[in-house]
N, CA, C and O atoms as a printed pandas DataFrame, in Angstrom:
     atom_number atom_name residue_name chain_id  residue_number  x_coord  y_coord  z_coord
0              1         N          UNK        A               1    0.842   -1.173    0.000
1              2        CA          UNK        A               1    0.000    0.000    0.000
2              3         C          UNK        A               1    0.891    1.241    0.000
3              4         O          UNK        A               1    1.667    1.345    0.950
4              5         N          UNK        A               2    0.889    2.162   -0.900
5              6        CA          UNK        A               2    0.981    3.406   -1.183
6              7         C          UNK        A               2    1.176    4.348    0.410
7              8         O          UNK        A               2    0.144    4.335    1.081
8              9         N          UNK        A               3    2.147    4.984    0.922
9             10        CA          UNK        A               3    2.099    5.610    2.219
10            11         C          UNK        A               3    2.125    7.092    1.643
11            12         O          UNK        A               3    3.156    7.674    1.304
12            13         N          UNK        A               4    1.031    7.538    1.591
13            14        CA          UNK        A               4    0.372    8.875    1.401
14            15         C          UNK        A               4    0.997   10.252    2.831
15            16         O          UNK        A               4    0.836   11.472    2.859
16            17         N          UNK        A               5    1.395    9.719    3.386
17            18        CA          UNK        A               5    1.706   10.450    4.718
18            19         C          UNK        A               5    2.849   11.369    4.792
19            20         O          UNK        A               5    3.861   11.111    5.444
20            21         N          UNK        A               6    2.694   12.317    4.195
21            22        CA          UNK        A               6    4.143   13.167    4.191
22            23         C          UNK        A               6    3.948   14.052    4.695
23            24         O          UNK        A               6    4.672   14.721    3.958
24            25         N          UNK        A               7    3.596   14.721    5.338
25            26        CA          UNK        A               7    3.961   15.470    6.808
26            27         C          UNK        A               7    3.879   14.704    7.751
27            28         O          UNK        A               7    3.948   15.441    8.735
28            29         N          UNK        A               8    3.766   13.603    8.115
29            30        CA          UNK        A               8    4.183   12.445    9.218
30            31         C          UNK        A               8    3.393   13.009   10.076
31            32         O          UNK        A               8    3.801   13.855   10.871
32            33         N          UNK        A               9    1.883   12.512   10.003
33            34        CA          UNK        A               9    1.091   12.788   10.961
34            35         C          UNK        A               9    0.641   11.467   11.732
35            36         O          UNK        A               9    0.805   10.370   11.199
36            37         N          UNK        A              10    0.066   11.595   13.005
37            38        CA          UNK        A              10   -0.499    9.771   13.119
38            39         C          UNK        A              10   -1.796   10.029   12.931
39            40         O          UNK        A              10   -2.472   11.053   13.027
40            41         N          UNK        A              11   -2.071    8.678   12.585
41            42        CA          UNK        A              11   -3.198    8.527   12.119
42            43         C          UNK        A              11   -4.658    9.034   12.461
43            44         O          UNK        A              11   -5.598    9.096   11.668
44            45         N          UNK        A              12   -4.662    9.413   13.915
45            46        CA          UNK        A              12   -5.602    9.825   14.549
46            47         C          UNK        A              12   -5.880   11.577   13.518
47            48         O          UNK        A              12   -6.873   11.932   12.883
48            49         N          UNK        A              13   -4.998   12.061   13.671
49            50        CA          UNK        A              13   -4.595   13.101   13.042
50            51         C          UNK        A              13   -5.601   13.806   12.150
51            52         O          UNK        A              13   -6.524   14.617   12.214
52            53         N          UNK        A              14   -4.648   12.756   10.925
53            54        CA          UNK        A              14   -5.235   12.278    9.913
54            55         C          UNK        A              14   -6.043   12.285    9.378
55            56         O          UNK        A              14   -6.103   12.862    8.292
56            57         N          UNK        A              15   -7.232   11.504   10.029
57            58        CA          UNK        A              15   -8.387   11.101   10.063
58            59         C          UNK        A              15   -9.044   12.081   10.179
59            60         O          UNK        A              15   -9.934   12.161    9.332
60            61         N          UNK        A              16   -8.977   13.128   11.091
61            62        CA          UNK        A              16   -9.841   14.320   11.768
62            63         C          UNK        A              16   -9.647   15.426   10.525
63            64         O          UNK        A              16  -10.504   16.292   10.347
64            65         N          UNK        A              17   -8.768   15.356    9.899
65            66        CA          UNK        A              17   -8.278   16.618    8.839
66            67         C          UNK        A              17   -8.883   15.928    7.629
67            68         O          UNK        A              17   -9.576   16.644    6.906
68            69         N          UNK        A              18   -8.740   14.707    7.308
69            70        CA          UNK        A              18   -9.651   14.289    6.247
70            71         C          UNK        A              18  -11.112   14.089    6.244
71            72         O          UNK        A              18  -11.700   13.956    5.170
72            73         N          UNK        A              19  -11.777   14.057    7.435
73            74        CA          UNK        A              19  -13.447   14.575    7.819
74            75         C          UNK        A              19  -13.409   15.670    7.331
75            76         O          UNK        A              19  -13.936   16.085    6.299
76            77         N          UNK        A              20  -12.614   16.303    8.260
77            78        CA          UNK        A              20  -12.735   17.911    8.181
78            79         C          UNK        A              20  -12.633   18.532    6.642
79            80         O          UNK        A              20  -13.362   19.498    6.420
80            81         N          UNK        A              21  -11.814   18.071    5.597
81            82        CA          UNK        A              21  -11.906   18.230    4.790
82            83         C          UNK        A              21  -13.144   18.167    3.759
83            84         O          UNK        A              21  -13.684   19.058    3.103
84            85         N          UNK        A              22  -13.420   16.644    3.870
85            86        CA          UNK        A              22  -14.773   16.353    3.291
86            87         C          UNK        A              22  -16.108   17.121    3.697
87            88         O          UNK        A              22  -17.135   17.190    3.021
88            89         N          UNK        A              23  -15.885   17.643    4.863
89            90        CA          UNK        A              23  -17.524   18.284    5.544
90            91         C          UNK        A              23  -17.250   19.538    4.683
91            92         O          UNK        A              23  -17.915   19.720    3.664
92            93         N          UNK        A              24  -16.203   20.486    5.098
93            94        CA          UNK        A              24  -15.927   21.868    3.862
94            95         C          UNK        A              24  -15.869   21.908    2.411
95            96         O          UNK        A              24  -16.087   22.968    1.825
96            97         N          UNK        A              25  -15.497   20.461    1.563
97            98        CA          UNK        A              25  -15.756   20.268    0.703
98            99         C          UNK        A              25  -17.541   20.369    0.478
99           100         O          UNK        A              25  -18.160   21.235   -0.141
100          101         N          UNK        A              26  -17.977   19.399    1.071
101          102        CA          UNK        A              26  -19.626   19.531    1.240
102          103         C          UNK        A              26  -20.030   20.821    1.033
103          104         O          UNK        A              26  -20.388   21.390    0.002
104          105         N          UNK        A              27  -19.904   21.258    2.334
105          106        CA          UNK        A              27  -20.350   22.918    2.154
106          107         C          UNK        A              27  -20.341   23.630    1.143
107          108         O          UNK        A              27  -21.250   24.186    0.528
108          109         N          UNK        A              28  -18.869   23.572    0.947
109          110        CA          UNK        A              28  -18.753   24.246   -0.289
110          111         C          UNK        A              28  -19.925   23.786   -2.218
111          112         O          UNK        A              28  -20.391   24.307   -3.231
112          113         N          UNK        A              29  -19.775   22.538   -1.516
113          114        CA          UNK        A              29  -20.820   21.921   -2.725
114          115         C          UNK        A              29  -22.413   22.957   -2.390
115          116         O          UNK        A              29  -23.126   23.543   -3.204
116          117         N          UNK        A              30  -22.502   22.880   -1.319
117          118        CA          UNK        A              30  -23.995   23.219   -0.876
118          119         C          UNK        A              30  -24.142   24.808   -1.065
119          120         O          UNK        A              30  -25.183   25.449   -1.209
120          121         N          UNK        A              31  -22.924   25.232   -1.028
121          122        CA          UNK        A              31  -23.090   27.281   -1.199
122          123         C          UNK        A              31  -23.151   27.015   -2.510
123          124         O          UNK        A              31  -24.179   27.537   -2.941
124          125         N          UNK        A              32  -22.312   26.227   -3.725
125          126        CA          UNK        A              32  -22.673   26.695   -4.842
126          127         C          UNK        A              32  -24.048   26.285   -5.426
127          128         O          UNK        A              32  -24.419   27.002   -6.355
128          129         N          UNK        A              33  -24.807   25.363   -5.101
129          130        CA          UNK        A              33  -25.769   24.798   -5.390
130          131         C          UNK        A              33  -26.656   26.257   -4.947
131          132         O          UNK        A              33  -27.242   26.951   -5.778
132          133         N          UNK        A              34  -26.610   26.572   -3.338
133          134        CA          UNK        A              34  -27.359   27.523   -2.681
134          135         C          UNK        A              34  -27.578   28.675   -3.839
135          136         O          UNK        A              34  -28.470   28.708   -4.686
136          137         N          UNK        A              35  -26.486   29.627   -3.625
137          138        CA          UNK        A              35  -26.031   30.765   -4.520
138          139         C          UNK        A              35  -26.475   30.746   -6.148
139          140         O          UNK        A              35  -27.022   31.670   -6.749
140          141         N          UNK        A              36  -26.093   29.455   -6.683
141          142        CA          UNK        A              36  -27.028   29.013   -7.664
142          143         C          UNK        A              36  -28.514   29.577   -7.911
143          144         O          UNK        A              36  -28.925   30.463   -8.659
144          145         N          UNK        A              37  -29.111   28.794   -7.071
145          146        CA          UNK        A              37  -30.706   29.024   -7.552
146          147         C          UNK        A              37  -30.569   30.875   -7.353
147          148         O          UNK        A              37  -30.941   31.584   -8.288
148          149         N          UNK        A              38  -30.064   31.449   -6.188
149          150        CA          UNK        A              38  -30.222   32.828   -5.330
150          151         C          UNK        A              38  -30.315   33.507   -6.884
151          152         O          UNK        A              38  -31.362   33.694   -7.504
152          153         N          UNK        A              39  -28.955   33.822   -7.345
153          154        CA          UNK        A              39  -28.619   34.108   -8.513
154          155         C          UNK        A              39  -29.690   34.211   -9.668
155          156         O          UNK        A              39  -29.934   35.243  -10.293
156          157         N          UNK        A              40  -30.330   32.911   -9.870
157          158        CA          UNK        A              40  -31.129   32.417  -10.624
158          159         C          UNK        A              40  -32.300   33.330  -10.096
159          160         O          UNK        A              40  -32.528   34.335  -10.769
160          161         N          UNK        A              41  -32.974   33.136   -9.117
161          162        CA          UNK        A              41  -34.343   33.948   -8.603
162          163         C          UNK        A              41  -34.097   35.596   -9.055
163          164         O          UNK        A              41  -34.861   36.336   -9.673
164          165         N          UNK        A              42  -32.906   35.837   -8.572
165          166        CA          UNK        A              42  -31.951   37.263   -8.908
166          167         C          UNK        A              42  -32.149   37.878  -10.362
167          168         O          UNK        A              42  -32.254   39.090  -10.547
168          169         N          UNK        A              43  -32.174   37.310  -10.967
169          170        CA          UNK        A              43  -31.797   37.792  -12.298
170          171         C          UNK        A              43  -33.414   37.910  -13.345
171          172         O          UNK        A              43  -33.716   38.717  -14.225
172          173         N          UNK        A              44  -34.270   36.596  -12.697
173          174        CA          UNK        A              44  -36.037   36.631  -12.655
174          175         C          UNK        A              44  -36.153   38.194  -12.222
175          176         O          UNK        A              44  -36.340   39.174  -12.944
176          177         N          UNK        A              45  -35.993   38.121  -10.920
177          178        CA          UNK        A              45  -36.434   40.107  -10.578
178          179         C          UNK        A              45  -36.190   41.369  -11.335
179          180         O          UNK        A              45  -36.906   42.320  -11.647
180          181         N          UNK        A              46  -34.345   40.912  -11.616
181          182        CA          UNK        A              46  -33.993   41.863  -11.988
182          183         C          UNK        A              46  -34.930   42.423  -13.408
183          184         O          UNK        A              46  -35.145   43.605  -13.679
184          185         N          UNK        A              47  -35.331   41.392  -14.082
185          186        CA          UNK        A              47  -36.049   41.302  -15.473
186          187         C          UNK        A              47  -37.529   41.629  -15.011
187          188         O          UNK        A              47  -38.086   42.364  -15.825
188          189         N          UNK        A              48  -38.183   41.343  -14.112
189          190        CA          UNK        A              48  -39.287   42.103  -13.696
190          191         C          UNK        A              48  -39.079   43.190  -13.460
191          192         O          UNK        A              48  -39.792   43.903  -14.167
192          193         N          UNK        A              49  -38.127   44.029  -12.476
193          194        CA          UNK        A              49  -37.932   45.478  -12.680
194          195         C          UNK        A              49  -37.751   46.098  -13.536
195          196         O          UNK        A              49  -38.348   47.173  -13.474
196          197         N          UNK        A              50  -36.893   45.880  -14.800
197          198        CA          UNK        A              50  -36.341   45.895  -16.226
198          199         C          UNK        A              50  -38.097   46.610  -17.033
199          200         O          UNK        A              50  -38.218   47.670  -17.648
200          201         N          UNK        A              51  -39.222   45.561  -16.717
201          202        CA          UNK        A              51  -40.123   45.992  -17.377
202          203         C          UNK        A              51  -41.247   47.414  -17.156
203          204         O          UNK        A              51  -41.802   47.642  -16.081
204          205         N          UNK        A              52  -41.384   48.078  -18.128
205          206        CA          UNK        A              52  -42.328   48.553  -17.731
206          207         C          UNK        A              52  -43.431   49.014  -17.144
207          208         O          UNK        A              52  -44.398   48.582  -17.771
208          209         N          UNK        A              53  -43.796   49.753  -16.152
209          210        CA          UNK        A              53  -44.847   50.006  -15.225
210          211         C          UNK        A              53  -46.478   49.461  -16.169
211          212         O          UNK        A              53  -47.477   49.292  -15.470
212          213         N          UNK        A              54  -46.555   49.302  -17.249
213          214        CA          UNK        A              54  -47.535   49.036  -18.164
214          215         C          UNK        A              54  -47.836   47.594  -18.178
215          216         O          UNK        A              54  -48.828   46.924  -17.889
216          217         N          UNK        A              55  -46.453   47.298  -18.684
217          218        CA          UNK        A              55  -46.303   45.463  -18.532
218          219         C          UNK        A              55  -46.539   44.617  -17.106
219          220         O          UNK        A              55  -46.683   43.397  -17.019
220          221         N          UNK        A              56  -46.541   45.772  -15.802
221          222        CA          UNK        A              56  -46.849   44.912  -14.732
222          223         C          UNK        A              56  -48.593   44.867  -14.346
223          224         O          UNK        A              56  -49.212   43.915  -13.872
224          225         N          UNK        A              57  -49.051   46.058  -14.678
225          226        CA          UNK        A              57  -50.290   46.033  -14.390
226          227         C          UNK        A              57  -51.382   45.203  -15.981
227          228         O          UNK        A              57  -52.528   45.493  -16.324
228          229         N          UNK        A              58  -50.501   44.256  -16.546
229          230        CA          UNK        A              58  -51.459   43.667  -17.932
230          231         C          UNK        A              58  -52.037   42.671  -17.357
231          232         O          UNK        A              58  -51.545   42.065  -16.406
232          233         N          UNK        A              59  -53.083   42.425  -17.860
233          234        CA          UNK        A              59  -54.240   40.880  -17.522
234          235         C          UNK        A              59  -53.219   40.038  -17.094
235          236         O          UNK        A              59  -52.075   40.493  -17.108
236          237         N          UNK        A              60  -53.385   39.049  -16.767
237          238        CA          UNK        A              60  -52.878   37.634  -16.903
238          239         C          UNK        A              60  -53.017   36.859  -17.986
239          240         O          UNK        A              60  -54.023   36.155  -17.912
240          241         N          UNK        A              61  -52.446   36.734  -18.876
241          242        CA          UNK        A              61  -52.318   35.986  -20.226
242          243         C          UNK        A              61  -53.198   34.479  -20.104
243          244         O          UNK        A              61  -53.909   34.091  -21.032
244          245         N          UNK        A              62  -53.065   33.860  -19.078
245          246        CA          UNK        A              62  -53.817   32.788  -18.464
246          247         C          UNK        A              62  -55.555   32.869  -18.720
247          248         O          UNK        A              62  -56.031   33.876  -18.197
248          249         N          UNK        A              63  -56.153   32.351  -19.138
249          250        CA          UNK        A              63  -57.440   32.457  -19.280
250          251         C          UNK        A              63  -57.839   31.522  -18.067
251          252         O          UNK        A              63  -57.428   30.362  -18.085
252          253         N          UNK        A              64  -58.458   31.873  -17.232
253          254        CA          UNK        A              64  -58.674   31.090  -16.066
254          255         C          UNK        A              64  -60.488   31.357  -15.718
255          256         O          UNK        A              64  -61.066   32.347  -16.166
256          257         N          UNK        A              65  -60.895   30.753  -15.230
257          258        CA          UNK        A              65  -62.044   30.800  -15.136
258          259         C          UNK        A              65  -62.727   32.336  -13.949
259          260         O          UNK        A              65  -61.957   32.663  -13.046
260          261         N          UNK        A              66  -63.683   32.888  -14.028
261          262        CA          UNK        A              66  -63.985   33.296  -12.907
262          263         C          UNK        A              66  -64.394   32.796  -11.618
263          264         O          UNK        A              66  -65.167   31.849  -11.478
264          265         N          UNK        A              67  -63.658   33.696  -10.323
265          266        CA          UNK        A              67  -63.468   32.953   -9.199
266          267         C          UNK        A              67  -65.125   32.670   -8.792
267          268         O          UNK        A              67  -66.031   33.128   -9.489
268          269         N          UNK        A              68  -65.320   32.029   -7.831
269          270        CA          UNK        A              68  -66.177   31.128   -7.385
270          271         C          UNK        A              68  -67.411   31.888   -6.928
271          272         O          UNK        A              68  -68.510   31.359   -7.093
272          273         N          UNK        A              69  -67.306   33.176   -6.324
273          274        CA          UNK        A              69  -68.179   34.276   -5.719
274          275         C          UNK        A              69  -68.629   34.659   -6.736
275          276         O          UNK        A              69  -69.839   34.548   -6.539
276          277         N          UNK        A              70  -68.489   35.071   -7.785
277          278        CA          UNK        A              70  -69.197   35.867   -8.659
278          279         C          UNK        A              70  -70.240   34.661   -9.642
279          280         O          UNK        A              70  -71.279   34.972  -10.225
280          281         N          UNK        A              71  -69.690   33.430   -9.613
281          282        CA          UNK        A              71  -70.439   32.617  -10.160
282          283         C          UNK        A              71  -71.743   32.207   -9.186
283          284         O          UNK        A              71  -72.724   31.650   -9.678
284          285         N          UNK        A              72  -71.684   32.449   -8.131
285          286        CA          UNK        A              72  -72.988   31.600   -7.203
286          287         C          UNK        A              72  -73.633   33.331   -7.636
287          288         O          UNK        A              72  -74.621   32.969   -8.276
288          289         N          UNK        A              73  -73.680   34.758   -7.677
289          290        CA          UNK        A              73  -74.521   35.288   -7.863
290          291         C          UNK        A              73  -75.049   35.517   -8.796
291          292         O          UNK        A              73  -76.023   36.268   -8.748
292          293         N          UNK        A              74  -74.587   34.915  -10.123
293          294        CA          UNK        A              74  -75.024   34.777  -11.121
294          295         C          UNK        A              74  -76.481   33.481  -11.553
295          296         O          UNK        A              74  -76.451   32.255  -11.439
296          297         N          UNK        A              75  -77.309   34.135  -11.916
297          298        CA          UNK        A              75  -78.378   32.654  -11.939
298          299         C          UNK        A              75  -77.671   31.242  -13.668
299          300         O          UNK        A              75  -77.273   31.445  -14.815
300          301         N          UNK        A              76  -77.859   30.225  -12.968
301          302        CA          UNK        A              76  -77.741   29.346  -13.451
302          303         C          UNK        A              76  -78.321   29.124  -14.817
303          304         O          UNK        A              76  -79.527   28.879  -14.829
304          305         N          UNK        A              77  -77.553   29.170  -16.233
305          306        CA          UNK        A              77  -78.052   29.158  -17.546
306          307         C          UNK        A              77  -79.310   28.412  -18.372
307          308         O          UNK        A              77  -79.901   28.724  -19.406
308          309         N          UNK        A              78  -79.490   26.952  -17.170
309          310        CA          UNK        A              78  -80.387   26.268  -17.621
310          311         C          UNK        A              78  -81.844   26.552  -16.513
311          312         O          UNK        A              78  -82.952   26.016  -16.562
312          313         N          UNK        A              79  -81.353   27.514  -15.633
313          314        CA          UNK        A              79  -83.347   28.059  -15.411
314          315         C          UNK        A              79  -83.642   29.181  -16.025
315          316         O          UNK        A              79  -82.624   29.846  -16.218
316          317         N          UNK        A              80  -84.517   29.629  -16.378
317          318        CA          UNK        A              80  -85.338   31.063  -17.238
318          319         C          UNK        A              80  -85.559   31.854  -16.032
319          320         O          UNK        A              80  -86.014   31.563  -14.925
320          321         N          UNK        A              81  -85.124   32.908  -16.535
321          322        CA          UNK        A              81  -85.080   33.898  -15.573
322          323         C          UNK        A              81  -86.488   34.732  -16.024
323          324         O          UNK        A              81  -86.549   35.153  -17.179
324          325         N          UNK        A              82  -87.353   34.908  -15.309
325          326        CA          UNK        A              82  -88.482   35.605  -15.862
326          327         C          UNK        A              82  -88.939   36.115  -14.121
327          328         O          UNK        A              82  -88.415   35.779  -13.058
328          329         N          UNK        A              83  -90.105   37.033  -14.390
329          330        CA          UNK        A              83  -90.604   37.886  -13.254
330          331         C          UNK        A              83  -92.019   37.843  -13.372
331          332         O          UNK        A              83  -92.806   38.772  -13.187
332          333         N          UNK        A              84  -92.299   36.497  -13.746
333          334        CA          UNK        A              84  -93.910   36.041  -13.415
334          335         C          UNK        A              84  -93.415   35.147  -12.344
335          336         O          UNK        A              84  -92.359   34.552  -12.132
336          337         N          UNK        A              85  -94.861   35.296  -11.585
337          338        CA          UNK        A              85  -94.941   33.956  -10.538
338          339         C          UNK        A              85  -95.797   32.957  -10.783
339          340         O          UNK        A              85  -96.958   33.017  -11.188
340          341         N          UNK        A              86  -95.111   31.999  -10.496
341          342        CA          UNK        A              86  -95.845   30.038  -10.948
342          343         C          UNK        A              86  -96.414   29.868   -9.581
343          344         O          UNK        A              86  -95.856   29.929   -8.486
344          345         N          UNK        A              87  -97.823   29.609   -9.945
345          346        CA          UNK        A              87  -98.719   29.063   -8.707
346          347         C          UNK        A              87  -98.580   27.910   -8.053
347          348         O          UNK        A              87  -99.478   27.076   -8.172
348          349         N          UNK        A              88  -97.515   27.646   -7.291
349          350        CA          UNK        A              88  -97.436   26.102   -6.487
350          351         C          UNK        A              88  -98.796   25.528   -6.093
351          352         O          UNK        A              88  -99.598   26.162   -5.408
352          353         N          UNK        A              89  -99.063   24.021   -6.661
353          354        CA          UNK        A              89 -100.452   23.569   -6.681
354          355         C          UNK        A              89 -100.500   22.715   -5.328
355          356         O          UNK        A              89  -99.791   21.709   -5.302
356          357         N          UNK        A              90 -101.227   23.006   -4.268
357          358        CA          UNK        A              90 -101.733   22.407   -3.478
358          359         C          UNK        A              90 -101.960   21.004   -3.498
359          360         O          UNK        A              90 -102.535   20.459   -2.557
C-alpha cells in the first residue's frame, strides 16, 4: 500500500483533517448549489424590474375561469329567468 503520509502525521490526526476536509468540501458543494438558484431567482427580478410600469399592471395571459363568488350570484343558464310567478299547486 501506497504511504500517502508526508507530513508524518499519526493517524488519529489524519483522520480528523480528512473529515474535516470532506464536511468543507460539502459545504462548499452546498453554497454553490445555494447561490445558484439565489442568482437564478436574482436575475427573474432583476427582469421584472427591467419591465415597464404598463407590462406589470397587464391581464394575466392565463385564461382562467372566474373565481367562485361571482359565479354563485349569477343565476344558473339552464333556469329562465323571468318575473312572473308560478302558482305552487296544493
Amino acid at each position: 500500500m501506497k504511504n500517502d503520509n508526508i507530513l508524518d502525521v499519526n493517524t488519529k490526526s489524519r483522520l480528523s483533517a480528512d473529515v474535516t476536509f470532506l464536511m468543507l468540501k460539502g459545504a462548499g458543494y452546498a453554497a454553490i448549489v445555494v447561490l445558484g438558484i439565489w442568482f437564478f431567482i436574482a436575475a427573474f427580478a432583476a427582469v421584472g424590474r427591467a419591465l415597464p410600469e404598463e407590462a406589470r399592471m397587464a391581464p394575466d395571459p392565463i385564461n382562467r375561469p372566474a373565481p367562485a363568488v361571482e359565479a354563485v350570484a349569477e343565476p344558473m343558464p339552464d333556469e329562465p329567468v323571468t318575473d312572473e310567478v308560478v302558482p305552487v299547486a296544493d
